[in-house]
C-alpha positions in Angstrom: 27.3 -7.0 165.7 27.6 -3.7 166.7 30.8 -2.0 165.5 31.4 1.3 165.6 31.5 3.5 168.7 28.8 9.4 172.1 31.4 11.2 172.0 34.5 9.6 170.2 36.7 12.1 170.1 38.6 10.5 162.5 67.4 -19.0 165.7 70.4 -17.5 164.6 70.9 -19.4 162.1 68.0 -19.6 159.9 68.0 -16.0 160.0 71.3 -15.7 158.7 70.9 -18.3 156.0 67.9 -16.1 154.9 69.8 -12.6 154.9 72.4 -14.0 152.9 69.4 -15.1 150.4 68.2 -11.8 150.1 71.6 -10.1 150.1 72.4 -11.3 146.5 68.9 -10.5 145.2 68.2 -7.3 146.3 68.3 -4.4 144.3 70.5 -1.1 145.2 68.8 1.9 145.6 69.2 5.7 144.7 72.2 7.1 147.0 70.2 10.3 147.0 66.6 9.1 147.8 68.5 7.1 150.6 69.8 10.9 151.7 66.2 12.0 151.7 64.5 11.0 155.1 61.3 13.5 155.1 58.2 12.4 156.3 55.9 12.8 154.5 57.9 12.8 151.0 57.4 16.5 149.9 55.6 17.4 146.6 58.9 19.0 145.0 62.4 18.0 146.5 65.4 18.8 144.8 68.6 18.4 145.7 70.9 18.3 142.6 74.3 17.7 145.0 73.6 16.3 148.2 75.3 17.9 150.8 75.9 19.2 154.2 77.3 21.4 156.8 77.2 22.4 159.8 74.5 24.1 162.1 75.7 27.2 163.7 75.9 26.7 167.6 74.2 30.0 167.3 70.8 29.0 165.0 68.3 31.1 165.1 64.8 30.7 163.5 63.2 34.6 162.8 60.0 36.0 161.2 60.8 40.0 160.4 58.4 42.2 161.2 55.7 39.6 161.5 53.7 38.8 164.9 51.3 36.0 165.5 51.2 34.0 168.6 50.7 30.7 167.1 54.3 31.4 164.5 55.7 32.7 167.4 55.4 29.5 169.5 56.4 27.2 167.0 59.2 29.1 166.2 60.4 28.8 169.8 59.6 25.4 170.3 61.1 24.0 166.4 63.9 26.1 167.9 64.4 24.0 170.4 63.9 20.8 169.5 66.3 21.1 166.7 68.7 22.4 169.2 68.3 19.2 171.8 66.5 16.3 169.5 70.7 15.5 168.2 69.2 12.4 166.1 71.0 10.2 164.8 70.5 8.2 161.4 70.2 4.7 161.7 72.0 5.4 158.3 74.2 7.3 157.3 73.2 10.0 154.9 74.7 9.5 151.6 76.3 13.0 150.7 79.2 15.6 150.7 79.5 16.9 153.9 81.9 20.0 154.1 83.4 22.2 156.5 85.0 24.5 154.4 81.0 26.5 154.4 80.0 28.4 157.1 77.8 27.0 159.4 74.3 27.8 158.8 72.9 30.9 161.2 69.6 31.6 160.7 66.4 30.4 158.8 64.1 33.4 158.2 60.2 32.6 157.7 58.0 34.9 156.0 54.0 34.9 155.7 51.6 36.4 153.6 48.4 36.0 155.6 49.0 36.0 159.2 45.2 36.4 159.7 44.2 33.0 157.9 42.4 30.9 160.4 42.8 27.4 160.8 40.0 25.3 159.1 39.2 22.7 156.6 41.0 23.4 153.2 43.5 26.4 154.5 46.4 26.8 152.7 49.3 24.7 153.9 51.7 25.1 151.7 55.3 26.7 151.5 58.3 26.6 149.7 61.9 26.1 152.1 65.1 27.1 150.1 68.7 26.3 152.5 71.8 27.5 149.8 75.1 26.4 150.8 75.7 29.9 152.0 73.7 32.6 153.3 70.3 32.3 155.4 67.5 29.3 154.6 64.5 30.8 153.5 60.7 29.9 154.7 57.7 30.8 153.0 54.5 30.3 153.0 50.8 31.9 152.7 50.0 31.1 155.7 50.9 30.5 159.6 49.8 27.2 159.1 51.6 26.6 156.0 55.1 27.9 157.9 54.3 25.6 161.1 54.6 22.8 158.2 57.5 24.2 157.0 59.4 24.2 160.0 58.6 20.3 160.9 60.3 20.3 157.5 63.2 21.7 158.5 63.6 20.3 161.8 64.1 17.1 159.9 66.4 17.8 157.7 68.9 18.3 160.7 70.8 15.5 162.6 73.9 14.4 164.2 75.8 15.5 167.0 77.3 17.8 166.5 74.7 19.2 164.4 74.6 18.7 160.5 71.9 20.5 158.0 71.1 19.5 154.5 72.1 22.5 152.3 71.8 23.1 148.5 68.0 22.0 148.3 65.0 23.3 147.1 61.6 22.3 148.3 58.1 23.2 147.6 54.7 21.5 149.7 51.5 21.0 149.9 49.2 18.6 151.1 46.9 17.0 148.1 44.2 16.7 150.6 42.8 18.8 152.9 41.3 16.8 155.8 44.0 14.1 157.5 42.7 12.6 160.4 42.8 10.4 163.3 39.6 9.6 164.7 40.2 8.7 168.7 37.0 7.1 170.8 37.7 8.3 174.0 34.5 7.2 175.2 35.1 3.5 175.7 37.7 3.5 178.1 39.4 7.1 179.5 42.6 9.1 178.0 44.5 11.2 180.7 45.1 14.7 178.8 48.5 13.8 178.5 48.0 11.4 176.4 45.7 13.3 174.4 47.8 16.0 174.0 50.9 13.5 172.9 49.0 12.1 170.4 47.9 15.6 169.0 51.6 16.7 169.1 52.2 13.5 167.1 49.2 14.0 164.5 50.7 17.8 163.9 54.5 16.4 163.2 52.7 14.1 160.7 51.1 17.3 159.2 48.0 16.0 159.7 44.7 17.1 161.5 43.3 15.8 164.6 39.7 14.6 165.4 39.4 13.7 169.0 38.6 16.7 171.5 38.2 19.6 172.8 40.1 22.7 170.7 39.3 25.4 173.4 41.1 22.9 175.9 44.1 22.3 173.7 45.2 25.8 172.1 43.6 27.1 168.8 46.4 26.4 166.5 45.0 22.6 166.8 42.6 22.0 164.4 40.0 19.3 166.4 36.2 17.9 165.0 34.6 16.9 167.9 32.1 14.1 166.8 28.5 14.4 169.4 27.3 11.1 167.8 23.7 11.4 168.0 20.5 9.8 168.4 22.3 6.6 168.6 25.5 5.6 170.9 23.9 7.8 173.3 23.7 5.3 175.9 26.2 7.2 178.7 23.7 10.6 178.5 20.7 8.6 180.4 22.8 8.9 183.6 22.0 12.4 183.6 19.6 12.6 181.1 17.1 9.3 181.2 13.9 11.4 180.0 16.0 12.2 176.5 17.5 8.6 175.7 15.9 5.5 174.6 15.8 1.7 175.9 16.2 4.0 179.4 12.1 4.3 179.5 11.9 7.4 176.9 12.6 8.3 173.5 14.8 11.5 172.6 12.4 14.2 172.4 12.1 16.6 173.8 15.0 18.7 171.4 16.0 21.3 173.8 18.2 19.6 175.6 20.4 18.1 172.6 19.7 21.5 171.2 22.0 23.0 173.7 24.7 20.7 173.6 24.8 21.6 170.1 25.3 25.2 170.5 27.7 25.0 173.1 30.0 22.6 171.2 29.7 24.5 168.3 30.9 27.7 170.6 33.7 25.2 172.0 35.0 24.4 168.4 35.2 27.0 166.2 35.6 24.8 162.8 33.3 25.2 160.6 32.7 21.5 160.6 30.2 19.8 163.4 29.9 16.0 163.4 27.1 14.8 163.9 27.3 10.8 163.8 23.8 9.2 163.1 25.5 5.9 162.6 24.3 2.3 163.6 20.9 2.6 164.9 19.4 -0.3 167.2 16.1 -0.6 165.9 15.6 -3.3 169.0 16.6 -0.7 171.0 14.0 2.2 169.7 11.1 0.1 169.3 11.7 -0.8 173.4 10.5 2.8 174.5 6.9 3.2 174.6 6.3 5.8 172.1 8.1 4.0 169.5 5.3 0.8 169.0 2.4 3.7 168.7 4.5 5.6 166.2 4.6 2.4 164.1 1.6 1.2 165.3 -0.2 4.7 163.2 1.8 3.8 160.0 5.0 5.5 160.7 8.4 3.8 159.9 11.6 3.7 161.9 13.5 5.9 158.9 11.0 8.7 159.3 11.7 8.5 162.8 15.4 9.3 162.0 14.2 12.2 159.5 11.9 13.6 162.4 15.2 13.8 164.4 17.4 15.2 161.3 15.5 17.6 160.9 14.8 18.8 164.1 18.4 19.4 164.7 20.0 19.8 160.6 18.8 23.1 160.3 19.5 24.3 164.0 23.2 23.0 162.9 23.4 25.0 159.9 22.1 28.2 161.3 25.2 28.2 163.4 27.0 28.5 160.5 28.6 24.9 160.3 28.9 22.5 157.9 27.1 18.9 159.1 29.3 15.6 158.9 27.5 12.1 159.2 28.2 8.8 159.0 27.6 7.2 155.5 24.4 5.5 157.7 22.5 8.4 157.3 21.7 7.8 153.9 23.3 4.0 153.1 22.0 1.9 156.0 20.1 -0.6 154.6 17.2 -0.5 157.3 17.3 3.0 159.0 17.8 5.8 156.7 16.4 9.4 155.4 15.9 10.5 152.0 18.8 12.7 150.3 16.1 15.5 150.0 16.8 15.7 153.9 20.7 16.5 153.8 21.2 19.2 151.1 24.8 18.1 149.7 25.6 22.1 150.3 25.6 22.1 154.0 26.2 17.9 154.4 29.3 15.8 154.3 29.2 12.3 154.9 31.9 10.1 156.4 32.4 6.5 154.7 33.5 3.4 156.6 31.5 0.5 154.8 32.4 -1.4 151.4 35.9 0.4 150.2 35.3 2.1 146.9 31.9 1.0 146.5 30.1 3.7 149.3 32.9 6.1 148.2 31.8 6.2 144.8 28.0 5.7 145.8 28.3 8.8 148.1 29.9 11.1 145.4 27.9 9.9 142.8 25.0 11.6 144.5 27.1 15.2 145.0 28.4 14.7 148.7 31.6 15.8 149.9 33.1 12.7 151.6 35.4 11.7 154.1 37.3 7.9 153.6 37.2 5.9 156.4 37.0 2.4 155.5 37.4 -0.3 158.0 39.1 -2.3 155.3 41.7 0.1 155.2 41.6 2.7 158.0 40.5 1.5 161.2 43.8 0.8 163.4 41.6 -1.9 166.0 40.9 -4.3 163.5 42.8 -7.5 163.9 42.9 -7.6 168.2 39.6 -10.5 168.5 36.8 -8.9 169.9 35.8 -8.0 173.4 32.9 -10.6 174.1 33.9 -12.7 177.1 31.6 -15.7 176.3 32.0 -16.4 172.6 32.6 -20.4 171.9 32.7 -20.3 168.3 36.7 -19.2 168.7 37.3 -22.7 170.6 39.0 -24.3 167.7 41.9 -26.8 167.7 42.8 -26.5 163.7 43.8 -23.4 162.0 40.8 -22.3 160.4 41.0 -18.9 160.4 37.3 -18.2 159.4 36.3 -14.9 161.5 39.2 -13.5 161.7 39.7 -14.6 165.1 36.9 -12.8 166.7 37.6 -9.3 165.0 34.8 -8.3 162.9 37.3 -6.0 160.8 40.0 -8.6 160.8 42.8 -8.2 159.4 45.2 -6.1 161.2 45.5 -3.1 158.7 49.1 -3.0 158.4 51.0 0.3 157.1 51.0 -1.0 153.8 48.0 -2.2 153.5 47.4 1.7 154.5 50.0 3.5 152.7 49.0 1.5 149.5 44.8 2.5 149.6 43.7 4.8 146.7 41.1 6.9 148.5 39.6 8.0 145.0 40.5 4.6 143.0 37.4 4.4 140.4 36.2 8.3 140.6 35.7 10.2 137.7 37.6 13.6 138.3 34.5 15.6 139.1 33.6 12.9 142.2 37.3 12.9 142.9 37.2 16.3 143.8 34.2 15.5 146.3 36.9 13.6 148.6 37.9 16.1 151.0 40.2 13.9 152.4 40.6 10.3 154.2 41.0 9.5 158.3 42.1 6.5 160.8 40.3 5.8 163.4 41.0 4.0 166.4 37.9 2.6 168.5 38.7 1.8 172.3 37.4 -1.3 172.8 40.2 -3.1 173.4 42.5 0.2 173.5 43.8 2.8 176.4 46.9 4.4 177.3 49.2 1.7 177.4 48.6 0.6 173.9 47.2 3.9 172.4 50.7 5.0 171.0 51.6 1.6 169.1 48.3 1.2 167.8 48.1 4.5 165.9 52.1 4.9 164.8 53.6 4.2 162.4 50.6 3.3 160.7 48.8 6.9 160.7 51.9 7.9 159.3 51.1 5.8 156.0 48.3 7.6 155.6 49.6 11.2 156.0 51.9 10.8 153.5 49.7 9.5 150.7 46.9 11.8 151.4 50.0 14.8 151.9 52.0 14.0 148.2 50.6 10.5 147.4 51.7 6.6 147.4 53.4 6.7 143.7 56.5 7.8 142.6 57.0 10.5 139.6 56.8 7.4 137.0 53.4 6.3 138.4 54.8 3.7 140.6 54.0 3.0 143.6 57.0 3.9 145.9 55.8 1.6 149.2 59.7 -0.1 149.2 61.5 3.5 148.8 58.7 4.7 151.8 59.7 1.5 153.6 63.5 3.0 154.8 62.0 6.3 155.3 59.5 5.2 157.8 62.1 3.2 159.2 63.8 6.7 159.5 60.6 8.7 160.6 59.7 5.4 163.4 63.2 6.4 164.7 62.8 9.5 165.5 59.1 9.5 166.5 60.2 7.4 169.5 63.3 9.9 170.4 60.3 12.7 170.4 58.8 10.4 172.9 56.5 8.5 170.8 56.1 4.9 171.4 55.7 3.9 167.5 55.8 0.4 167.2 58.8 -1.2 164.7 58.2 -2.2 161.1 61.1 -3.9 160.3 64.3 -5.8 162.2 67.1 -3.6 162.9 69.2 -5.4 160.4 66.5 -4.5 157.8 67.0 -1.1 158.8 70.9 -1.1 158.5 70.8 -2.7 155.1 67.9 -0.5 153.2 66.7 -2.7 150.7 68.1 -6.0 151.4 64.7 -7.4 152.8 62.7 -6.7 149.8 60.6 -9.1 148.3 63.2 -11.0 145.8 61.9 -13.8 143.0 61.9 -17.4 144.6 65.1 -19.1 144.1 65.6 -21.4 140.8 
């Protein structure tokens, strides 16, 4: 079955019988990690008195002597929404709050770098110091690292009228440098605004987007288009039948695909271009006529896919861009090339087959990789599938072999995500090949009215372990302390006009910790 996706653009009473159950048995937590609702958990947080006082009706946010579009326009729109977003906690912050401080007035921002462009690996950190009197201070290396910085911020103010956290110390950054959602918006269509509200969500994660067009959406979004090519091509032989096959041609000649190359490398200025060169049909080739004569003189469907790779590889790289495929290229088990074809300098490959396993196989051969895996990371898994005429799901028993007619069944929940070890099994030298991990969300059986539940809160799972990790400072991992800030973070996604989907009953929320796991009673 094909299943990946040309252009994708990484009763009352029961219950209350059972709360009182799990009332008895829980176990409290930490007054001040209940007082900490950041998403994602920053590397360093500390806060030795928890406390609060009062935003100045008058905040302002100010970078000195420092000019740059893009820190200009988030300054002006953190600004506001701090100003306007007036969220309120579904619980109470646990700390001193104090009027006998002045408000706070300003929050200054400083850069280092204000010419540090945004690509893979930039430096996103910065360090945000708010005293209990005086100015909060912002700093960072870079633009990008400040934009971070201020989402920070913006969440460590609430209430109406307006509180701030003061007396804390915080220094960020992310542990990996590529965070991504992967959306397929060739299956069924996006309006922009949709787009551009799931990209406003991706950057409030601090994460990066993969989905379209960067020269359409302002250049302080970082977006990988992916031109999946020769396969899932089928939508080009509309306008291009002599270049496609199964419509009566194969894909030569290169000139054509050549120029869609350059000009979405001159659309996307990342050094990154995706290439895809995943799930090959080899039905589908050997229906064009010169397929059979190729195979007919000896040749072999995998040096048909070198022939292409290297007709457009090295064009790639002499636009100065680094070339990400699919983990197909090299791992199908039918259509592949030969390592010597992708020099691991200029190559990065994108896993979504057999967890750990291609991870480490990918690695192991000195590839920078990307973590997809479907067992982990793609959000459409768990919905059946999207044949009309498939019998084998008439059942009237509760065998549950097939998962229902979802090749990737389960539903990947957010802790099945929040709880995946992207580098489980590496030695530290392959670990250091993982550039990173990213959802994905194929369209199937997804558009507009579903697009915003399907990818949050879970996508937020995944930013904060690939942004400070899934364990706590013991080793543990901290999946029930992330639990009530998620709650937290779903909260206030939705009053930014994101239509996260709930993880928890409200009465979980209001009672952090009570519906933990418990042991069984005796």
């Amino acid at each position: 079955m094909v299943n990946k996706k040309s252009m994708f653009l990484h009763f009352f009473n029961s219950i209350l019988i059972i709360s009182i159950g799990l009332a008895v048995l829980s176990f409290p937590i930490s007054a001040v990690e209940s007082s900490i609702q950041v998403w994602p958990k920053p590397r360093t947080f500390s806060w030795p008195q928890p406390q609060a006082t009062l935003l100045s009706s008058t905040f302002t946010i100010s970078a000195p002597n420092q000019t740059h579009i893009h820190l200009s326009s988030a300054i002006k729109r953190y600004l506001n929404l701090i100003q306007t977003e007036n969220h309120i906690p579904l619980v109470p912050p646990i700390l001193n709050f104090t009027t006998s401080t002045p408000p706070l007035q300003t929050l200054l921002v400083f850069v280092s770098d204000l010419t540090a462009p945004l690509h893979h690996n930039v430096n996103e950190s910065y360090t945000l110091t708010i005293p209990t009197r005086g100015p909060a201070n912002l700093t960072a290396e870079t633009v990008w690292g400040a934009m971070r910085g201020l989402e920070t911020f913006s969440q460590l103010v609430w209430g109406d009228p307006l509180r701030v956290a003061v007396g804390l110390y915080i220094w960020d950054a992310p542990l990996f440098g590529h965070r991504g959602v992967m959306l397929d918006t060739s299956r069924n269509y996006y309006p922009v605004e949709d787009i551009l509200r799931t990209i406003g969500a991706v950057s409030v994660n601090k994460m990066n987007p993969d989905l379209a067009a960067k020269g359409s959406y302002g250049p302080d979004m970082l977006i990988i288009p992916e031109i999946d090519s020769p396969a899932h091509t089928g939508s080009w032989a509309e306008a291009y039948p002599d270049i496609v096959t199964c419509a009566n041609m194969f894909w030569w000649p290169a000139g054509i695909l050549k120029r869609v190359i350059s000009d979405v490398a001159t659309l996307f200025p990342e050094p990154f271009y995706h290439a895809g060169a995943d799930e090959i049909v080899p039905g589908c080739w050997k229906a064009d006529p010169a397929i059979p004569s190729f195979l007919s003189n000896g040749g072999t469907l995998s040096q048909l896919l070198e022939i292409f790779v290297n007709s457009t590889f090295p064009y790639i790289v002499s636009l100065n861009r680094t070339v990400v495929y699919w983990e197909d290229v090299i791992l199908d088990g039918n259509i592949k090339v030969p390592t010597t074809a992708l020099p691991p300098e200029h190559t990065i490959l994108q896993t979504w087959n057999n967890g750990h396993e291609n991870t480490k196989k990918i690695v192991s051969s000195g590839y920078q990789v990307i973590v997809s895996s479907s067992d982990f990371y793609y959000l459409d898994c768990g919905h059946s599938d999207f044949l009309g005429n498939d019998s084998q799901y008439d059942q009237q028993t509760s065998d549950n072999s097939g998962n229902g007619g979802s090749w990737c069944g389960p539903f990947k929940t957010w802790q099945t995500i929040y709880n995946y070890d992207i580098t489980y099994g590496l030695s530290e030298e392959e670990a250091n090949l993982v550039l990173g991990g990213e959802v994905a969300l194929w369209s199937e059986q997804a558009d507009p009215a579903v697009l915003d539940a399907r990818i949050w809160p879970r996508t937020s799972a995944m930013a904060e372990t690939l942004w400070s990790g899934n364990r706590d400072e013991t080793g543990k991992k901290r999946y029930a302390e992330a639990t009530d800030r998620l709650n937290e973070w779903r909260c206030r996604m939705v009053r930014r006009g994101i239509g996260a989907e709930p993880i928890q009953p409200l009465w979980c929320i209001r009672n952090p910790g009570m519906c933990n796991t418990v042991q069984p009673f005796a």
